[in-house]
Legacy VTK file of the C-alpha trace (Angstrom):
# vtk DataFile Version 3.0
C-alpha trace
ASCII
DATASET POLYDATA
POINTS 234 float
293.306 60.995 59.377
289.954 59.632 60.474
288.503 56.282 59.162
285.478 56.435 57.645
282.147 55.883 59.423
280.799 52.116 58.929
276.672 52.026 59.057
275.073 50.693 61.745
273.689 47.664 61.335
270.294 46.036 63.078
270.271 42.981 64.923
268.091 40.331 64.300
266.311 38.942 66.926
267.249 35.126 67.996
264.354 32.646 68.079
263.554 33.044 71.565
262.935 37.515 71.720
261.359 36.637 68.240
258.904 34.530 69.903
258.301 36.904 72.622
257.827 39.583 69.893
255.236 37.886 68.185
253.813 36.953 71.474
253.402 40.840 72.519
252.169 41.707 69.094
249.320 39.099 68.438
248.425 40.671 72.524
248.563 44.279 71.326
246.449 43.238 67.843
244.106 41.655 70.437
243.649 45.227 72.680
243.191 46.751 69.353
240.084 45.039 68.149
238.596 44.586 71.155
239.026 48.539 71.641
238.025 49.159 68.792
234.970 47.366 68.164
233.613 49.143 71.161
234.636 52.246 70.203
232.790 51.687 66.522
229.331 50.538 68.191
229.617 53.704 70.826
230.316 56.444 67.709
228.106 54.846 65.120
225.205 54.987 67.574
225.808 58.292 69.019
226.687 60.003 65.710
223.073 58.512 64.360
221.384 60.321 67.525
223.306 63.505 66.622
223.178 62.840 63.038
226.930 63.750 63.024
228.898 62.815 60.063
231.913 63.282 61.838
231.128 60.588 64.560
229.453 58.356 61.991
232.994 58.696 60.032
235.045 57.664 63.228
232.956 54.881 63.900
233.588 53.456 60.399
237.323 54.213 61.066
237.052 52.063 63.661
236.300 48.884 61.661
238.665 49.778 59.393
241.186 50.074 62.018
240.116 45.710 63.496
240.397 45.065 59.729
243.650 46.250 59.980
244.662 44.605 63.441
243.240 41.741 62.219
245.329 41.655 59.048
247.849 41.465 61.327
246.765 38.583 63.554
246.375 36.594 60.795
250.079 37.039 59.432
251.531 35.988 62.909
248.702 33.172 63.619
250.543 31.423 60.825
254.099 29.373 61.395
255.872 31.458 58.922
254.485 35.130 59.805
257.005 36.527 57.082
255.122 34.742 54.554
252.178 36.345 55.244
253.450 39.591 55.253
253.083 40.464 52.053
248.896 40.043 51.775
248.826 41.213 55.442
250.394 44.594 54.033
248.009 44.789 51.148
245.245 44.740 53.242
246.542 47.249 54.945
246.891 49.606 52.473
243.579 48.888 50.932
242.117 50.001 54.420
243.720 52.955 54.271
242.373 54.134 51.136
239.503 52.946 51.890
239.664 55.086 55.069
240.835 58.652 52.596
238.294 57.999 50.204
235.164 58.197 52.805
236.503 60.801 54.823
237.365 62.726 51.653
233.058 62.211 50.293
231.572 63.016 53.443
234.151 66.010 54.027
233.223 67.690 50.486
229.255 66.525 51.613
229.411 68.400 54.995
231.545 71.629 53.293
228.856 71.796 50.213
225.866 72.094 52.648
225.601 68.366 54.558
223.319 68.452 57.515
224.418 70.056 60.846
225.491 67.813 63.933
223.800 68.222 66.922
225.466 68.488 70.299
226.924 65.149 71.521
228.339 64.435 75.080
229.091 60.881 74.321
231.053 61.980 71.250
233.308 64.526 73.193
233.959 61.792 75.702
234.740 59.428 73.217
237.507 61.680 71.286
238.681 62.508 74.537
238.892 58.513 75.479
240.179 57.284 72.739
242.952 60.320 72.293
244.530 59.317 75.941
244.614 55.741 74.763
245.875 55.176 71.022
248.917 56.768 71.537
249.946 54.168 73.899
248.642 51.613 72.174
250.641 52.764 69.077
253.831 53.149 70.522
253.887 49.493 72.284
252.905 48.080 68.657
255.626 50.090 66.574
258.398 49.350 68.716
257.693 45.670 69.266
257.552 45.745 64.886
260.611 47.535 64.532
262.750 45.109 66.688
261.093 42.332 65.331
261.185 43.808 61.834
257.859 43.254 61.087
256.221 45.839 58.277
252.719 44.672 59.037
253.041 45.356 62.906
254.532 48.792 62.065
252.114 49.706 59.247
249.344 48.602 61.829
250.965 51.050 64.587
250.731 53.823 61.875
246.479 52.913 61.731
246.779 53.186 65.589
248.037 56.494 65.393
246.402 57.645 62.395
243.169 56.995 64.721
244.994 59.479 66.876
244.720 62.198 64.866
241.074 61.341 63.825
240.500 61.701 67.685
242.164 64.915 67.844
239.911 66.083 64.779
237.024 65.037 66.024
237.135 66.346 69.444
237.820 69.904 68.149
235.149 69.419 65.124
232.806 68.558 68.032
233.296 70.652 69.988
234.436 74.052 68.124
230.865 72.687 66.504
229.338 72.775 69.842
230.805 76.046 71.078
230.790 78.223 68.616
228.740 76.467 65.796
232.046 76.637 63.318
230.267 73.337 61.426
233.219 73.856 58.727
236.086 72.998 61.220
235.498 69.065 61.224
235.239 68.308 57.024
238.497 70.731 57.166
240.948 69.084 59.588
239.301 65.654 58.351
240.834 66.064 54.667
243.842 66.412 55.764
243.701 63.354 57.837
242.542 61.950 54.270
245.713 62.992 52.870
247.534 61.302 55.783
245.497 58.268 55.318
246.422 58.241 51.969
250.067 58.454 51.898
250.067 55.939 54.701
248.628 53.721 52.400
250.845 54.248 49.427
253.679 53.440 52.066
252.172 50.205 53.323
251.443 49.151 49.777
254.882 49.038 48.482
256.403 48.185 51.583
258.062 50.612 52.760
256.740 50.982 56.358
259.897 49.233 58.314
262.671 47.484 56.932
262.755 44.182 57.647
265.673 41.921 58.571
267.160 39.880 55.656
265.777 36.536 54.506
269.449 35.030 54.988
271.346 35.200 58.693
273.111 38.809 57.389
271.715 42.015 58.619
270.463 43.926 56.094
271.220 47.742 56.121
268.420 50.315 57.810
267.130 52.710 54.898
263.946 53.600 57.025
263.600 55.797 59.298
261.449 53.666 61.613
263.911 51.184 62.056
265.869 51.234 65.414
268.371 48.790 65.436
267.752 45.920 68.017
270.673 46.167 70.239
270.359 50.474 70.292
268.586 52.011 72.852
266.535 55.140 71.917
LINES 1 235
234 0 1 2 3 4 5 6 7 8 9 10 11 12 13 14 15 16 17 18 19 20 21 22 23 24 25 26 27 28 29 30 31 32 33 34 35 36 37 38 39 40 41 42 43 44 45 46 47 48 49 50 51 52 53 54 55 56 57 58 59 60 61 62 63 64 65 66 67 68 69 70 71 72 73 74 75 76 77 78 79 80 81 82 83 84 85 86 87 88 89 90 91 92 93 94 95 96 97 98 99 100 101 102 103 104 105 106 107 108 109 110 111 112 113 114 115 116 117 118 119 120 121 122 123 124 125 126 127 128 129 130 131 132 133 134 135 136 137 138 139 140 141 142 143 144 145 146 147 148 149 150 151 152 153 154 155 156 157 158 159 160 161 162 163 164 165 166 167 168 169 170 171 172 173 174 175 176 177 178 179 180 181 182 183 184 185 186 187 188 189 190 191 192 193 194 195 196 197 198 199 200 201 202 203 204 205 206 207 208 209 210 211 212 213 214 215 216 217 218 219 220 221 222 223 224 225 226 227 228 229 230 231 232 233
């Protein structure tokens, strides 16, 4: 007769790989803003010259995304980061759908009869860019929040990658746009980014991006699946 199987449980962190969590995060939140506040000066200006809605849009996604990063410095800039964590996710979400509602206006705008973008090298670069890098970026962030069981770090790693996608979309909007003058291909893909964006927030909002460690020294059990246990390798 075989025993029953027993659920894994995560590891918390001791003080010291806590600290060096927090360390890597706050880092990571730091190469996110910085990124990205280049990244939203570059695409608001160039999508102006084009008069590209698309690049205008990912520029604004941009700020959205250091709003989010910085959500997320503030929680760990604080001696008790888990008390922040609660307003630092709220903030989160609220950037989200702030993030689904414009790209869902300007998508209907362009698909109803907006204005057509011009041809923009920087743009394509840009996407290109900023599609080699987020991924990265994203990956580093999520798994230093899912050790640490932090659901601001992770929701933030979500933005990260949601900017990803909104790379991917606009490099083929541009240049599908470009190519073959398909100007519906951009407001397309970019609703269902909105969608993403959307349930992304819903997520963050009620918490349910990671599952943190208990407030007491027991483990508590892993119902998400982005939790990885601490002392698991993947």
């Amino acid at each position: 007769m075989s025993l029953p199987l027993l659920p894994v449980m995560p590891a918390r962190p001791n003080p010291a790989r806590r600290t060096v969590l927090a360390r890597r995060i706050r880092l990571l939140v730091a190469a996110t803003i910085g990124y990205n506040l280049i990244e939203a000066v570059v695409a608001i200006s160039a999508g102006a010259a084009a008069d590209s809605t698309a690049l205008i849009g990912f520029g604004l996604d941009s700020i959205i995304e250091v709003s989010s990063a910085a959500a997320v410095a503030w929680q760990f800039a604080g001696h008790d980061p888990e008390a922040r964590e609660k307003t630092a996710l709220r903030i989160i979400a609220i950037s989200f759908f702030a993030l689904a509602a414009y790209i869902s206006v300007e998508s209907a705008r362009a698909l109803l009869g907006g204005s057509e973008a011009a041809h923009s090298t920087i743009g394509l670069m840009l996407a290109a860019l900023s599609l080699a890098f987020m991924p990265g970026l994203s990956y580093a962030q999520r798994r230093a929040g899912r050790e640490l069981g932090s659901r601001t770090a992770v929701a933030d790693s979500k933005q990260t990658l949601l900017c990803t996608y909104l790379s991917a979309v606009l490099l083929v909007g541009l240049g599908l746009n470009s190519v073959l003058g398909w100007n519906w291909a951009d407001p397309i893909a970019a609703l269902v980014i909105a969608a993403v964006a959307l349930k992304e927030g819903r997520d963050a909002w009620r918490g349910e991006t990671c599952c943190a460690p208990a407030p007491t020294d027991e483990a508590s059990a892993c119902t998400d699946r982005c939790c990885t246990p601490a002392n698991q390798t993947t």
